[in-house]
C-alpha positions as CSV (number, residue, x, y, z in Angstrom):
1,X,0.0,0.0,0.0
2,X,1.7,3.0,-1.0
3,X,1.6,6.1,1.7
4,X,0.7,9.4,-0.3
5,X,1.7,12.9,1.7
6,X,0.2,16.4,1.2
7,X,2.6,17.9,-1.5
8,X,1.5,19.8,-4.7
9,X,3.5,18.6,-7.5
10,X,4.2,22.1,-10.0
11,X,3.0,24.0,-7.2
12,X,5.3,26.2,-5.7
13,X,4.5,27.8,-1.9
14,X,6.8,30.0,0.0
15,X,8.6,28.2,2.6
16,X,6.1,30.0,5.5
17,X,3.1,28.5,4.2
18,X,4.6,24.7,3.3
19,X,3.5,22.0,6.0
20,X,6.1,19.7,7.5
21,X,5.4,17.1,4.5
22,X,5.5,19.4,2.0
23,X,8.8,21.5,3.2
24,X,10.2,18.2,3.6
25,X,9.3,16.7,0.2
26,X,10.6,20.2,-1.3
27,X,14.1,19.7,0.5
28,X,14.3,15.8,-0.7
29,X,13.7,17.3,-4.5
30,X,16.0,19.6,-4.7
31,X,18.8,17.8,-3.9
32,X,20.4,15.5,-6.1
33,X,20.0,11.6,-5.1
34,X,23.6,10.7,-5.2
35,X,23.8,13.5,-2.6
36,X,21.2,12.4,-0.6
37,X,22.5,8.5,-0.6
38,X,25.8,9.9,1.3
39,X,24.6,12.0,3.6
40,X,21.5,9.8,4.9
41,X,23.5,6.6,4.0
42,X,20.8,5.1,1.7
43,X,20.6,3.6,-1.8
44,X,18.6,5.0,-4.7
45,X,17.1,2.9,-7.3
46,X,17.8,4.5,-10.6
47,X,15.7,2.3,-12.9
48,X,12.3,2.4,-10.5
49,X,13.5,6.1,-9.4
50,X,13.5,5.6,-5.5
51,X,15.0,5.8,-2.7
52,X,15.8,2.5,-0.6
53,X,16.3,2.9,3.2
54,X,16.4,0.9,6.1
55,X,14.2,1.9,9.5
56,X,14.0,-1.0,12.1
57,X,16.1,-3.9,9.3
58,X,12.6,-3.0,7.2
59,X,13.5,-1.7,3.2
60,X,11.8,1.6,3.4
61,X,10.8,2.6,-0.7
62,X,10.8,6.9,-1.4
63,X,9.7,7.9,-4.3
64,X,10.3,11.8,-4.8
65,X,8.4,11.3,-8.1
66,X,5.0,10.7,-7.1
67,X,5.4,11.3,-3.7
68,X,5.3,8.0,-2.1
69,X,6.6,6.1,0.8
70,X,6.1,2.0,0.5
71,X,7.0,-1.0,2.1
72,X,7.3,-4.7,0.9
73,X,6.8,-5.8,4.2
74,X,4.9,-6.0,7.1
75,X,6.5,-4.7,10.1
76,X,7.1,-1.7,7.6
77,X,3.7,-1.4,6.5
78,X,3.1,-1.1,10.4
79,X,5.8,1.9,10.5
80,X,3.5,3.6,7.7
81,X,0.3,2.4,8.4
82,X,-0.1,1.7,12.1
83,X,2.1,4.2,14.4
84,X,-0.3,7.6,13.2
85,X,1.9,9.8,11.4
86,X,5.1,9.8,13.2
87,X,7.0,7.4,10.9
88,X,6.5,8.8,7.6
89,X,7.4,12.5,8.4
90,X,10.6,11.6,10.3
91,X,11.5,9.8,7.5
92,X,10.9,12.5,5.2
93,X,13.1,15.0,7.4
94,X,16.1,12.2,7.9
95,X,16.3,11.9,4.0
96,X,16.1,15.9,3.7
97,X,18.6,17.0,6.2
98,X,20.4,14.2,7.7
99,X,24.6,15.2,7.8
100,X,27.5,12.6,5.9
101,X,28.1,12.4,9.8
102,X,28.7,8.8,11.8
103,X,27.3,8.5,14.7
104,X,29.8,9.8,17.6
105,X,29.0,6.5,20.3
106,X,27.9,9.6,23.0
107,X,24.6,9.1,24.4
108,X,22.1,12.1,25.5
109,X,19.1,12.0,26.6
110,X,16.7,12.9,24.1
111,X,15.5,16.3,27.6
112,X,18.8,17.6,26.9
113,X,18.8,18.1,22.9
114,X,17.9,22.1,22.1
115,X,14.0,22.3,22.5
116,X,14.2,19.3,24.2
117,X,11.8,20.6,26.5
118,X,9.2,19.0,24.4
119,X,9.8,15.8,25.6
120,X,8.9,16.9,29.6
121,X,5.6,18.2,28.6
122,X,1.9,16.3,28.4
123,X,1.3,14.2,25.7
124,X,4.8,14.5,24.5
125,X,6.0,12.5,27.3
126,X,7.5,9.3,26.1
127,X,5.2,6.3,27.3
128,X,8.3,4.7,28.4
129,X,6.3,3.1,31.0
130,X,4.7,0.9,28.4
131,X,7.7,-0.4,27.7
132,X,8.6,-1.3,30.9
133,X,5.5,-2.6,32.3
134,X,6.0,-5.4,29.1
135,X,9.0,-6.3,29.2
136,X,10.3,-5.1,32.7
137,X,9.6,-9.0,33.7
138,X,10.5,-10.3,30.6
139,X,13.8,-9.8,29.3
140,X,13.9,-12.5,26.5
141,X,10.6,-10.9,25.1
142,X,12.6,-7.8,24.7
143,X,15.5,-9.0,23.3
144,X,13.3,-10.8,20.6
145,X,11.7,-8.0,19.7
146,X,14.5,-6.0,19.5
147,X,15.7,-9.1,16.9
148,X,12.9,-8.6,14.4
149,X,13.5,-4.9,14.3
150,X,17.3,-5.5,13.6
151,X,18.5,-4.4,17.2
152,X,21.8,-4.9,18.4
153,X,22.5,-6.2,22.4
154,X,24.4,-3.6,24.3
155,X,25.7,-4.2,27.6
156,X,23.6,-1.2,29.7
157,X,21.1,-2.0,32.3
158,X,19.3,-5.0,33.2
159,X,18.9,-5.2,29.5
160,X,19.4,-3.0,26.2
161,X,19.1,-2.6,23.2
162,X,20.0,-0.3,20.3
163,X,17.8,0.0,17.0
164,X,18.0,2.0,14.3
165,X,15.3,4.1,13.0
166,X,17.2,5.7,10.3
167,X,20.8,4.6,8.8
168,X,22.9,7.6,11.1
169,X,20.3,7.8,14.2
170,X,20.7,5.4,16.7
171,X,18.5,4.7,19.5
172,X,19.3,3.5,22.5
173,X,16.6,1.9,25.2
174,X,17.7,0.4,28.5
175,X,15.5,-1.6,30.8
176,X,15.7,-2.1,34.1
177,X,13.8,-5.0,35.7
178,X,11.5,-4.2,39.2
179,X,13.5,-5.0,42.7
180,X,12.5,-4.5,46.0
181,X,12.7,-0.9,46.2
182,X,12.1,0.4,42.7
183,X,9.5,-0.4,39.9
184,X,10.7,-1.8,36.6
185,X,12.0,1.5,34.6
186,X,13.1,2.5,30.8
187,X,15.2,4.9,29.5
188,X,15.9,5.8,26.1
189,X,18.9,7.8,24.4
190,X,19.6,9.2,21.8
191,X,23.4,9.4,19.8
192,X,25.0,13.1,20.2
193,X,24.9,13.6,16.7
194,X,21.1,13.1,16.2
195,X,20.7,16.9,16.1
196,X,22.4,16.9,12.5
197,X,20.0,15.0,11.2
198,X,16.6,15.8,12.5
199,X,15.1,18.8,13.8
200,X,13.5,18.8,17.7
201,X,10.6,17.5,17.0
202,X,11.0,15.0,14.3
203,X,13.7,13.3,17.1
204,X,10.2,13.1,19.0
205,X,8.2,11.4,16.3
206,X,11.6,9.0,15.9
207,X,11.9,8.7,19.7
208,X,7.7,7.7,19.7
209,X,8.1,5.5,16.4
210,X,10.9,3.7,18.6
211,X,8.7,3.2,21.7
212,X,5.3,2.0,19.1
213,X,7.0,-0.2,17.5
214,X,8.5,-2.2,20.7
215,X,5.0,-2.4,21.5
């Protein structure tokens, strides 16, 4: 099922006036797609004229043409179809700004990025909780989910793992099981560099697609 967004081909807005999808869309056109393969780290399909990039180990399909985002398979027909708009629009942004820039291995909180106020405030807190009331008891749960979605076992916590939404942003979620005194808890990082290639509140909608899809 191909995901359409809100852009106007032949239609030109000033930048004031675009939505988030649209300014987006307009950044991924005007740049060439050799450029855009080294700075997000992604392929492009010359023949069918898309982008190819991986979110979660899923092949996510771009297609600046017609102004499409696909998937072949489920779990990335879930990131398109089933997490609301989060997905989609982050991806959008990564392909438009991310920086030829590797991750640096620092972790930060995603509170302490600029604007990262956002995250402290109503429904923009992180239901972190979720995660820990399902897999606080059950580790191997965790870790198999973290399998299907291409996650890599770090050494952090009671157990962690680190998944990758978008080739150069790394996220990190640690998990600590309940003990006598304390209830079980997540936490969830972010690499330092993620503020090259997103803006604040895209590294929401990733840090939120991250938490869904656990889920």
């Amino acid at each position: 099922m191909k995901k359409f967004l809100n852009f106007h081909k032949g239609v030109e807005m000033p930048e004031n006036v675009l939505s988030g999808d649209q300014l987006a869309w307009a950044m991924i056109v005007e740049k060439e797609p050799s450029v855009i393969c080294k700075q997000a780290d992604v392929q492009y399909d010359f023949v069918a004229h898309k982008f190819i990039m991986r979110c979660f180990a899923q092949e996510i399909l771009v297609d600046a043409g017609s102004y499409t985002i696909t998937s072949h398979s489920p779990l990335g027909e879930t990131l398109l179809h089933g997490l609301g708009h989060f997905f989609d629009l982050a991806a959008l942004w990564y392909l438009g700004k991310a920086k030829n820039i590797p991750p640096s291995g620092r972790m930060i909180s995603p509170a302490s990025i600029s604007g990262g106020e956002i995250f402290q405030k109503g429904t923009h807190v992180l239901p972190l909780d979720q995660i820990a009331a399902r897999y606080g008891s059950d580790f191997k749960g965790f870790y198999k989910r973290g399998v299907e979605l291409g996650g890599q076992h770090m050494e952090y916590g009671d157990a962690c793992l680190r998944v990758f939404p978008f080739p150069r942003v790394p996220v990190t979620m640690i998990l600590w099981g309940a003990d006598d005194e304390f209830p079980a808890r997540a936490d969830m990082f972010f690499d330092a560099t993620c503020e090259q290639h997103l803006p604040p509140d895209v590294i929401w909608s990733t840090a939120m697609t991250s938490v869904l899809i656990m889920l």
